[in-house]
KETORMI-42759 format. One line per field, with one value per residue (C-alpha): residue in one letter; y, x, z. Coordinates in nm, 2 decimals. Each point is the difference from the previous one (the first is absolute). Layout:
// KETORMI-42759
residuo <- c(A	...)
py <- c(Y	...)
px <- c(X	...)
pz <- c(Z	...)
***
This chain:
// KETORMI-42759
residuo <- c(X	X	X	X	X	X	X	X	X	X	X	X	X	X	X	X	X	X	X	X	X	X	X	X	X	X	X	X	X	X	X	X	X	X	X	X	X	X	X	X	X	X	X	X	X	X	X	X	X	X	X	X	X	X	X	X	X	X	X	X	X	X	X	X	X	X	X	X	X	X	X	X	X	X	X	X	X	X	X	X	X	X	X	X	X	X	X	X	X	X	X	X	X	X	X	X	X	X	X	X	X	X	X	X	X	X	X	X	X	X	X	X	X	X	X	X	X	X	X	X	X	X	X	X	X	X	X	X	X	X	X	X	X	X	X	X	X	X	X	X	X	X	X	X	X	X	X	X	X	X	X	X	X	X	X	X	X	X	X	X	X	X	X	X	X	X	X	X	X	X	X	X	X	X	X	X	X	X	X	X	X	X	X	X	X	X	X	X	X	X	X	X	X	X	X	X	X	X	X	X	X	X	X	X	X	X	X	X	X	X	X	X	X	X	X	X	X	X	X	X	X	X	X	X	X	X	X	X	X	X	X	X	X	X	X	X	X	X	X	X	X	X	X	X	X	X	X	X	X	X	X	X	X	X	X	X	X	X	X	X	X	X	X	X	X	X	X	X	X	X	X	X	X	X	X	X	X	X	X	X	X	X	X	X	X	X	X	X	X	X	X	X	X	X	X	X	X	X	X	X	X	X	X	X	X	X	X	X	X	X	X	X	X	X	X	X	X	X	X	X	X	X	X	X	X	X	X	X	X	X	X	X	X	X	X	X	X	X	X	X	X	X	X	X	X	X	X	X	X	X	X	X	X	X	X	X	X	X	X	X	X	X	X	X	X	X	X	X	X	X	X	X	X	X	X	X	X	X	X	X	X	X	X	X	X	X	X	X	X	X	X	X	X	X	X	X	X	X	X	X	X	X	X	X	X	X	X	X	X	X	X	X	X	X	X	X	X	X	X	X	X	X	X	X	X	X	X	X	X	X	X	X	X	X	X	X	X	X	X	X	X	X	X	X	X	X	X	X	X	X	X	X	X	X	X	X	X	X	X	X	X	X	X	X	X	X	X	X	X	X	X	X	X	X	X	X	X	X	X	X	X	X	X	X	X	X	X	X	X	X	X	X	X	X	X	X	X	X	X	X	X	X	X	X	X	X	X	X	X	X	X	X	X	X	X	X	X	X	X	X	X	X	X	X	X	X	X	X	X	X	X	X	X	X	X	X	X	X	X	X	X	X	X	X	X	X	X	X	X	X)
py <- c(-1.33	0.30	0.30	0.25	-0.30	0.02	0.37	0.03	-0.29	0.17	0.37	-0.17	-0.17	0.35	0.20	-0.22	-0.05	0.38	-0.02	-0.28	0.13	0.28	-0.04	0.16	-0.22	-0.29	-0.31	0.09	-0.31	0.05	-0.22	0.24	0.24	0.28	0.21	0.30	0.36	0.03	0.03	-0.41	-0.05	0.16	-0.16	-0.35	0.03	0.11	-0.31	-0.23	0.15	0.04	-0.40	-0.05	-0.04	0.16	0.26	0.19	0.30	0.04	0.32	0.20	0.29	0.20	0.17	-0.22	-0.06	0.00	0.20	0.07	0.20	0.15	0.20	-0.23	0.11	0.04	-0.39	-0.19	-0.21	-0.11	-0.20	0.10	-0.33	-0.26	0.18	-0.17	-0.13	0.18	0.24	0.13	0.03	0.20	0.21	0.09	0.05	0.30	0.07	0.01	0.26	0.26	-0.07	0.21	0.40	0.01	-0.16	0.31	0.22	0.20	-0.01	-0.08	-0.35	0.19	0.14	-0.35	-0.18	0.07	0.23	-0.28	-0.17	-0.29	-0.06	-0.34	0.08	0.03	-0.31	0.04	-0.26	-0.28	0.22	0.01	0.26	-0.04	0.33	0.07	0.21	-0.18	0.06	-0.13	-0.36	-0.01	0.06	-0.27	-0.27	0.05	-0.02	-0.35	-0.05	0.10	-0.13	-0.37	0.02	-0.12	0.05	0.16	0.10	0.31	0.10	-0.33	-0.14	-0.33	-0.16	-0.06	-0.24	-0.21	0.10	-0.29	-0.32	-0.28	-0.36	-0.29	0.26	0.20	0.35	-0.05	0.38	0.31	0.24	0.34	0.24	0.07	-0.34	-0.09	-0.34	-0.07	-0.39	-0.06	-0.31	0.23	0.30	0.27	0.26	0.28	0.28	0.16	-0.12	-0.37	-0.03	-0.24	-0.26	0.05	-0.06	-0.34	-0.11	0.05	0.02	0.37	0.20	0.40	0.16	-0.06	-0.35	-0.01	0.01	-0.39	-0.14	0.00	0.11	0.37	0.28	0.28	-0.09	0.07	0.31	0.21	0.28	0.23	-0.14	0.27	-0.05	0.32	0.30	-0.06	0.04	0.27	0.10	0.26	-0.04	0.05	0.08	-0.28	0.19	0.29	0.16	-0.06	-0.18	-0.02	-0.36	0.03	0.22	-0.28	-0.14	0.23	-0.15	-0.34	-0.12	-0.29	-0.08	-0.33	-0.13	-0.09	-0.37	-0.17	0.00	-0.28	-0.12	-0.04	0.22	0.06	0.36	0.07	0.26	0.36	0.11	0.33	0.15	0.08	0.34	0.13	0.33	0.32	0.36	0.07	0.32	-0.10	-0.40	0.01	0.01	0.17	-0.21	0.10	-0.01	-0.35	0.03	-0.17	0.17	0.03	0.12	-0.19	-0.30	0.15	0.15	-0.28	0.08	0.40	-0.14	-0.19	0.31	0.21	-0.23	0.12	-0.28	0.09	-0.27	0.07	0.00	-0.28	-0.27	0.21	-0.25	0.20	-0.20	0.16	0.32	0.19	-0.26	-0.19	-0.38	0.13	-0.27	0.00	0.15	0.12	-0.13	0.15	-0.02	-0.12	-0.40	0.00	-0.18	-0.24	0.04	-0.27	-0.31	-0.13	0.06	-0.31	-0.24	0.31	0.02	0.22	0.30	-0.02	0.02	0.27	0.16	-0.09	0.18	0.30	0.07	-0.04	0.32	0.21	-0.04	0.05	0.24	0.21	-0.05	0.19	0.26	0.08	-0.01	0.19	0.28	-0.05	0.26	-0.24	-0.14	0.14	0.33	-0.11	-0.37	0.12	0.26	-0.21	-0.28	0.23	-0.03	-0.35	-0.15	-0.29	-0.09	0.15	-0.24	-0.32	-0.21	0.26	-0.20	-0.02	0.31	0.00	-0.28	-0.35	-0.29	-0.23	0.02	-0.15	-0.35	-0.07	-0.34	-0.21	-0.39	-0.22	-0.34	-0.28	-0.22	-0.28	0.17	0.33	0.29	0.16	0.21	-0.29	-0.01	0.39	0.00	-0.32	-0.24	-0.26	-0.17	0.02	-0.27	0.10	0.35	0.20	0.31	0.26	0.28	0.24	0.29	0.09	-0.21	0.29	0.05	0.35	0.09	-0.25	0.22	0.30	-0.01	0.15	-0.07	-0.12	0.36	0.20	0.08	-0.10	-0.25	-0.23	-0.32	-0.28	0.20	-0.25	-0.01	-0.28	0.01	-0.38	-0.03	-0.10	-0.08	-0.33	-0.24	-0.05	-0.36	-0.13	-0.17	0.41	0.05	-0.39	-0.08	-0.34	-0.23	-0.04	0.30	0.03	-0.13	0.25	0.35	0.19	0.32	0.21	0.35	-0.15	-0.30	-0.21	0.22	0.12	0.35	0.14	-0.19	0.12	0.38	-0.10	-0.19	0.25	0.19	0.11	-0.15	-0.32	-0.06	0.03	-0.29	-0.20	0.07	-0.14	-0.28	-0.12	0.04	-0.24	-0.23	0.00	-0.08	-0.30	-0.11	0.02	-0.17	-0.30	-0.04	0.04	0.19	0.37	-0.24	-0.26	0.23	-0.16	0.26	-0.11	0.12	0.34	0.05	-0.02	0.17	0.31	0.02	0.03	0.24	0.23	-0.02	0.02	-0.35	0.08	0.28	-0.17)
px <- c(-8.17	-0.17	0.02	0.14	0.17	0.20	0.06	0.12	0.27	0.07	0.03	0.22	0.27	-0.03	0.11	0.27	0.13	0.02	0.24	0.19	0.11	0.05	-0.14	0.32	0.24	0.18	0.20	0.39	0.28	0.35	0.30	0.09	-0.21	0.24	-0.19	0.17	0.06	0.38	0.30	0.05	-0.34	0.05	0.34	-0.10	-0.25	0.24	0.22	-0.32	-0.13	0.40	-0.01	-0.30	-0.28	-0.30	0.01	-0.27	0.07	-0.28	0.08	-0.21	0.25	-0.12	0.34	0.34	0.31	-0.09	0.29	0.25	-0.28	-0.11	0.28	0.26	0.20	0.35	0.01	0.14	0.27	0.29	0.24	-0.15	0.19	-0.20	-0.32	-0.06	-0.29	-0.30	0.08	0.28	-0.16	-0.26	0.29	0.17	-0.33	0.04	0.33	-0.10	-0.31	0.26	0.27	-0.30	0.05	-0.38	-0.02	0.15	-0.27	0.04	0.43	0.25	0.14	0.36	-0.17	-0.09	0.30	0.35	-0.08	-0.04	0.32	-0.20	-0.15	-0.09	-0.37	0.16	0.22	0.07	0.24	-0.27	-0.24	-0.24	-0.15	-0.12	-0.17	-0.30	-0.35	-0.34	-0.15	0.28	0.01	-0.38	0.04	0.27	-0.20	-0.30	0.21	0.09	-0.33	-0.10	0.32	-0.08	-0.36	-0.07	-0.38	-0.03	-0.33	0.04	-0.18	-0.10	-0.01	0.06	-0.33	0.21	-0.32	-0.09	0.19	0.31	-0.16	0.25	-0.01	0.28	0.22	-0.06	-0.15	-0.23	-0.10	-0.04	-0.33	0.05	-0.27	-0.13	-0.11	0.28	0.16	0.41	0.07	0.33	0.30	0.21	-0.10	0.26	-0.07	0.22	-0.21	0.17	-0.25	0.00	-0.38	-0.02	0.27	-0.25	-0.29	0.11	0.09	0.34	0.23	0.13	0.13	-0.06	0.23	0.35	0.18	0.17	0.36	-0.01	-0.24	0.27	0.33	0.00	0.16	-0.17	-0.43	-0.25	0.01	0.32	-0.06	0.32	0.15	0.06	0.11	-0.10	-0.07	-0.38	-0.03	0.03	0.32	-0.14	-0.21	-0.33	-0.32	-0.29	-0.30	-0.26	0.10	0.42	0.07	-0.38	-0.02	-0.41	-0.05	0.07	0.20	0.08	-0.18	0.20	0.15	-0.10	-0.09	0.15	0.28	0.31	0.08	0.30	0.26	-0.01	-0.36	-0.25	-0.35	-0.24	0.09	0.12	0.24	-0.12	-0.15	-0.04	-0.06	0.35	-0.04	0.08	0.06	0.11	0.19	-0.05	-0.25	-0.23	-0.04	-0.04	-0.33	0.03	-0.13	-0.36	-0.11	-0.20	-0.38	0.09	0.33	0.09	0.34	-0.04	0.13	0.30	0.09	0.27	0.19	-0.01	0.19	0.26	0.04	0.03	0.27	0.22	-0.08	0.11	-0.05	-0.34	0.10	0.26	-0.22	-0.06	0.14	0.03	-0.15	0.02	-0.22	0.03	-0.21	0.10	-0.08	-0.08	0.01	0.01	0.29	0.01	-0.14	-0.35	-0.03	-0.26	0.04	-0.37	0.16	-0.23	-0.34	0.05	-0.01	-0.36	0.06	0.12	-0.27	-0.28	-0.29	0.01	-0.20	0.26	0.27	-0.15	-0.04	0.37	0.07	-0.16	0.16	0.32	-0.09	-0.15	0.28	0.26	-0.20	-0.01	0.33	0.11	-0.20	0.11	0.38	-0.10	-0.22	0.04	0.16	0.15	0.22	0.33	-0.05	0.32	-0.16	-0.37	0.08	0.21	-0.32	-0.20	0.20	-0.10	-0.33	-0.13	0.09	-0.28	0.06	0.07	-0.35	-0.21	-0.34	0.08	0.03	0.37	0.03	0.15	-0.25	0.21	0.02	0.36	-0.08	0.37	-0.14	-0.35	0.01	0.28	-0.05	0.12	0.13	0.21	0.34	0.00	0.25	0.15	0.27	0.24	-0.05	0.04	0.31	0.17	0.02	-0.21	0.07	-0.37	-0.04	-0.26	0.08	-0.28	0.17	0.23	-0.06	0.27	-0.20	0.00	-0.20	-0.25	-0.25	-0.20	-0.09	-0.28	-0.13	0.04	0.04	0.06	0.34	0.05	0.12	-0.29	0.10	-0.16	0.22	-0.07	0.10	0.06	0.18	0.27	0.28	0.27	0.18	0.09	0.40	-0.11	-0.27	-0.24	-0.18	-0.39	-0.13	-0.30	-0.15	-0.02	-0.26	-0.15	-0.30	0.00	-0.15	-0.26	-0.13	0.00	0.13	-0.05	0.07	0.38	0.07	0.24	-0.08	-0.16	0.26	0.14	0.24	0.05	-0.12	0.42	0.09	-0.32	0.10	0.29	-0.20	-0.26	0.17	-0.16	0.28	-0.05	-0.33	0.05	0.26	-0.25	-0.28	0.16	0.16	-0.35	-0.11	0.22	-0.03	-0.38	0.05	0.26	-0.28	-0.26	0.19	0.06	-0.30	0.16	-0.12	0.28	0.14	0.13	0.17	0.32	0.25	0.24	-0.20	-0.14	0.36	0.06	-0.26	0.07	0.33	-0.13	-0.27	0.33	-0.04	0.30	-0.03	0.38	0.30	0.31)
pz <- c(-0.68	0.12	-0.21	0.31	0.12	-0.39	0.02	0.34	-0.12	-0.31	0.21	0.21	-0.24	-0.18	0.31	0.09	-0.36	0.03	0.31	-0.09	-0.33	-0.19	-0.38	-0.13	0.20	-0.25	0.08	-0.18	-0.03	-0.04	0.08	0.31	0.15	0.16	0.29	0.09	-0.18	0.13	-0.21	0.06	-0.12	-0.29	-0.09	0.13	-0.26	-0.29	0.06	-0.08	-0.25	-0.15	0.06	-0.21	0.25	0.10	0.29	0.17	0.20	0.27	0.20	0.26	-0.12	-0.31	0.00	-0.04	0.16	0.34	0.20	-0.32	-0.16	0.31	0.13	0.11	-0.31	0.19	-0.04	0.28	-0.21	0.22	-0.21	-0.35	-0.14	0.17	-0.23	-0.31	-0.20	-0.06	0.25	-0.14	-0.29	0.22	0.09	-0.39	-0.09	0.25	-0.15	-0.33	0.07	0.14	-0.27	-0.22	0.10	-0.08	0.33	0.21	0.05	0.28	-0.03	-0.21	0.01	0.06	0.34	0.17	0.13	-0.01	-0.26	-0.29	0.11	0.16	0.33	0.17	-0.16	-0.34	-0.11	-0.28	-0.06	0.06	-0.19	0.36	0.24	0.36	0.03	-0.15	-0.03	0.09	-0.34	-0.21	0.23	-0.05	-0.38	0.00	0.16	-0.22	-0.29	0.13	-0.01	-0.35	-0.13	0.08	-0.02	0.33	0.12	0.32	0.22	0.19	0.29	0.08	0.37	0.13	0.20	0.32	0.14	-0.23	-0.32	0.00	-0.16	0.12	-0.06	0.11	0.16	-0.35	-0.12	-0.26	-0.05	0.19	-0.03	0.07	0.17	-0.36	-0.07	-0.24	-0.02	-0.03	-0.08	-0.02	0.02	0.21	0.22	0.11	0.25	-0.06	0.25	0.28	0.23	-0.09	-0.02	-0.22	0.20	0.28	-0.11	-0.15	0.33	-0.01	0.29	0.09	0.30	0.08	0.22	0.14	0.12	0.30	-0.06	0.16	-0.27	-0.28	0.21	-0.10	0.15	-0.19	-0.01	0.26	0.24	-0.02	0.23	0.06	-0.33	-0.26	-0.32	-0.17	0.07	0.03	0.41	0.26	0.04	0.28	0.30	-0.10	0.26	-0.14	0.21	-0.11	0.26	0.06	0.30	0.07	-0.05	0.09	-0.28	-0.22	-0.32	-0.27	-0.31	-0.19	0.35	0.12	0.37	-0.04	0.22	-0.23	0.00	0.05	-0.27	-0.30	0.17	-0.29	-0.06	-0.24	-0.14	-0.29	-0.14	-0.14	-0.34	-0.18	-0.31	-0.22	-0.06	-0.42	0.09	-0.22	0.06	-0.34	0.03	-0.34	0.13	0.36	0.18	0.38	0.26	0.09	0.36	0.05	0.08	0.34	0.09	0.35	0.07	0.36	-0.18	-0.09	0.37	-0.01	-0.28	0.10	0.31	-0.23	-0.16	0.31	0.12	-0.30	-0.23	-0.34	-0.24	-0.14	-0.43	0.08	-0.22	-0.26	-0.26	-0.28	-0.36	-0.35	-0.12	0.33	0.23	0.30	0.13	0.37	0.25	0.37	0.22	0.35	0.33	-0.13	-0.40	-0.27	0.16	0.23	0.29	0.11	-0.21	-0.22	0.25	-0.10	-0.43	-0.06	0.10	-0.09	-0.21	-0.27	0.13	0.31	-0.25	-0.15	0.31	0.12	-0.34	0.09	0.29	-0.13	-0.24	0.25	0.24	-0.27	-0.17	0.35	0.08	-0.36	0.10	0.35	-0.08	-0.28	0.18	0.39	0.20	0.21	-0.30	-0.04	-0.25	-0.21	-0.03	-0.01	-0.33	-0.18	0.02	-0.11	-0.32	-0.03	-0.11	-0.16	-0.34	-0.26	-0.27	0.24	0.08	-0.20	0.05	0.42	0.05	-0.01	0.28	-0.05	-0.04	0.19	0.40	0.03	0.15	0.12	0.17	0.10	-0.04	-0.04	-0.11	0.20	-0.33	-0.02	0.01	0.25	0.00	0.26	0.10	-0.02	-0.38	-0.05	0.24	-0.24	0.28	-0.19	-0.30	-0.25	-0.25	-0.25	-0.05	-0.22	0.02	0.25	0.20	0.20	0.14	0.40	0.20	0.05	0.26	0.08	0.31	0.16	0.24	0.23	0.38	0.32	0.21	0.33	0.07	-0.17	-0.34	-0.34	-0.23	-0.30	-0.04	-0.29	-0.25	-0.11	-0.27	0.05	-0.36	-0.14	-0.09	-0.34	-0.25	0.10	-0.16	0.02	0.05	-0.23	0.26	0.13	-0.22	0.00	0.26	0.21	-0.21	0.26	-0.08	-0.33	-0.31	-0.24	0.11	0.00	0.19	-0.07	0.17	0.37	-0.02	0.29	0.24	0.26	0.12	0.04	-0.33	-0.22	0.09	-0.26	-0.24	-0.03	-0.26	-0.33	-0.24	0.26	-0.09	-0.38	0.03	0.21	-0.22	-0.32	0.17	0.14	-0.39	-0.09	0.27	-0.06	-0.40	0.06	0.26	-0.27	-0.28	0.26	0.13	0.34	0.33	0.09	0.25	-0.21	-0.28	-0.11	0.16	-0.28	-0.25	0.16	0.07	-0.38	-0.16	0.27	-0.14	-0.38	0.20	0.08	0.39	0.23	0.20	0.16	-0.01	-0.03)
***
């Protein structure tokens, strides 16, 4: 062989050995490989390595916890009695860090509540609390963690090409972007965004059902339907210029035509970032004026608060030490009505980008009710009182890491819930656990009336009579898809029924109960479909979960 002929060759394979792989990248094996950084991930993973088998956490979060370390700490519980497991452990975990007066820094324990005489945070009968600081979930999960020595890769993305090895309707391993390898028996994806589901090619839906597809009352478009207080109770002028409708929409109204009530779209309901806010003078950070402020976005809600609107500090939920959970309230809050649409099916950088302007439009909006002349003076000087947290999310600059993903994909498995489940008009079979929380939908998008006014539309919040059971085969693919893959966080509902399953204690429940489902389907050699009901059914008894309230 020619000798240029040889090098060429050999310059060749070296370049694309150079692309294809990274020289640090390693092949890791474990019985299940667990991808996601959420509070399921995390205790899906202590349940197997609790059972005696090898776990791997993969997560493209470096931080834990997902939305119960990341501001959501005024959890959404419902009917705390259906919560058991691992997730009530979670939850006298939390319990037990307050109990400790160390753990008052910025109050007295006396101060929070009732004045010490208990509060629905503090139950102190069941030794549990629901409310919570950020940094104290965090710590909790990574105690979990170290506690069961459970390997975990942080900051490491899923290839969403080429990075799902399958083979006879099985995954063999996932590659992330570094160039790491994950074998595993059983996979579970336990991200918000159900990446991982996708890219093995399994069947999902994004968006809202008709109210026809499952017999619904409550999914799809909703507009005039107000279950909370999250709409505008005024007449407000949508235009630059009001009642110039040629000077254009405001900014966040879209030019869309509404559709008919219960038809089905694409859109999907509003994130934002929970807020851990402080009043405390020596821990709270004043909210700086963004480098791309414009106080034209916020023209809208000067007009809300022109029209008398008066509810600005009514989500406010106060946590321990002087900090709030701050969520969305109001006709125009923290939820960014209608800029999420394209996150779910996204590539990374647009997610990142979707991210970013989240913060700039909530970091704007702090600062114009907290500066702007047009803002009330009683509500705009008792905001500038507030700030961000100083000793919350130290390393991001006080911020949470976590946009608040309420919703993206929902698998299409072999069992799907809907309304009709949440409402206790069907009878489930293989329960894996309960929920009881508000079917909950935020607002979907913003619009202009038939007579001229501005108005949002989607926010929903039907309340089931009672607690309901959760199906396995929610959280099962068909086994045409796949045959080794549970999800518990993107599982199979319906858009109206998820906005009750999507609950932080919910996912917990789910997360452990895949864990086991996964280890009986190891020890049998047997695919997640074909799981013996009577014996997941048994060991999530042993496992403490609530399968049914008498």
């Amino acid at each position: 062989m020619n000798h240029r002929v040889l090098v060429l060759i050999l310059l060749i394979t070296a370049i694309y050995l150079s692309f294809s792989c990274n020289a640090s990248s390693k092949t890791y094996k474990a019985d299940v490989v667990i991808y996601g950084g959420t509070s399921a991930a995390v205790i899906a993973a202590v349940e197997v390595a609790q059972s005696g088998k090898k776990v791997i956490i993969v997560s493209p979060d470096t931080h834990l916890g997902g939305l119960s370390s990341n501001g959501l700490g005024f959890t959404d519980t419902g009917n705390k009695e259906v919560i058991g497991g691992l997730s009530r452990e979670f939850y006298h975990r939390v319990w037990l860090h307050y109990n400790d007066s160390t753990s008052w820094k910025w109050q007295n324990q006396s101060e929070y509540g009732n004045k010490g005489q208990g509060t629905p945070a503090i139950d102190g009968e069941s030794r549990t609390m629901w409310i919570f600081e950020p940094h104290v979930a965090e710590q909790i999960f990574e105690d979990f963690i170290k506690e069961n020595g459970i390997e975990i890769f942080r900051a490491e993305w899923l290839n969403r090409d080429s990075g799902v090895h399958i083979k006879n309707k099985k995954i063999v391993s996932i590659t992330t972007l570094s160039g790491n390898v994950f074998n595993a028996k059983i996979f579970i994806d336990a991200t918000y965004e159900g990446d991982l589901m996708a890219a093995a090619g399994v069947s999902y839906t994004v968006g809202r059902e008709a109210c026809s597809v499952y017999g619904e009352q409550w999914n799809g478009v909703q507009a005039g339907v107000f279950h909370h207080s999250h709409y505008f109770k005024e007449k407000i002028d949508p235009y630059i210029i009001p009642n110039d409708p040629s000077s254009g929409l405001l900014p966040y109204i879209s030019d869309e035509n509404i559709q008919s009530n219960c038809s089905g779209d694409n859109k999907i309901q509003a994130y934002c970032f929970r807020l851990c806010m402080s009043n405390h003078p020596l821990n709270r950070v004043p909210f700086a004026k963004p480098k791309n402020y414009d106080p034209q976005n916020y023209e809208l809600l000067a007009r809300v608060f022109e029209s008398g609107w008066d509810e600005w500090f009514n989500k406010f939920d106060v946590i321990p030490n002087k900090k709030t959970d701050t969520n969305n309230h109001g006709p125009f809050s923290s939820d960014f009505i209608g800029m999420n649409y394209d996150y779910p099916e996204a590539t990374y950088a647009r997610r990142e980008e979707i991210k970013k302007e989240h913060i700039e439009y909530q970091k704007g909006m702090l600062y114009f009710v907290s500066n702007n002349e047009r803002v009330p003076k009683h509500i705009r000087e008792k905001m500038q009182n507030w700030g961000l947290a100083k000793d919350e999310f130290i390393d991001n600059g006080n911020w949470p890491y976590q946009l608040y993903i309420r919703e993206t994909r929902r698998m299409i498995g072999i069992y799907i819930i809907t309304e009709n489940d949440v409402l206790g008009k069907k009878e489930v079979l293989d329960p894996i656990g309960m929920g009881s929380y508000t079917m909950d939908s935020h607002n979907v998008q913003r619009y202009v009336t038939k007579d001229g006014y501005v108005q949002n539309e989607g926010d929903i919040g039907v309340h089931p009579t009672k607690p309901y059971q959760i199906s396995y085969g929610s959280i099962v693919p068909k086994a045409d898809d796949c045959t080794n893959i549970l999800v518990p966080v993107c599982l199979s509902s319906s858009h109206i029924a998820y906005g009750s399953i999507r609950m932080e204690p919910v996912f917990m429940i789910l997360g452990q109960s895949a864990a086991i489902a996964a280890i009986i389907a190891i020890n049998n050699n047997l695919n997640v479909q074909d799981v013996p009901y009577s014996e997941l059914k048994n060991t999530l008894k042993l496992s403490r979960q609530v399968l049914k309230l008498d």
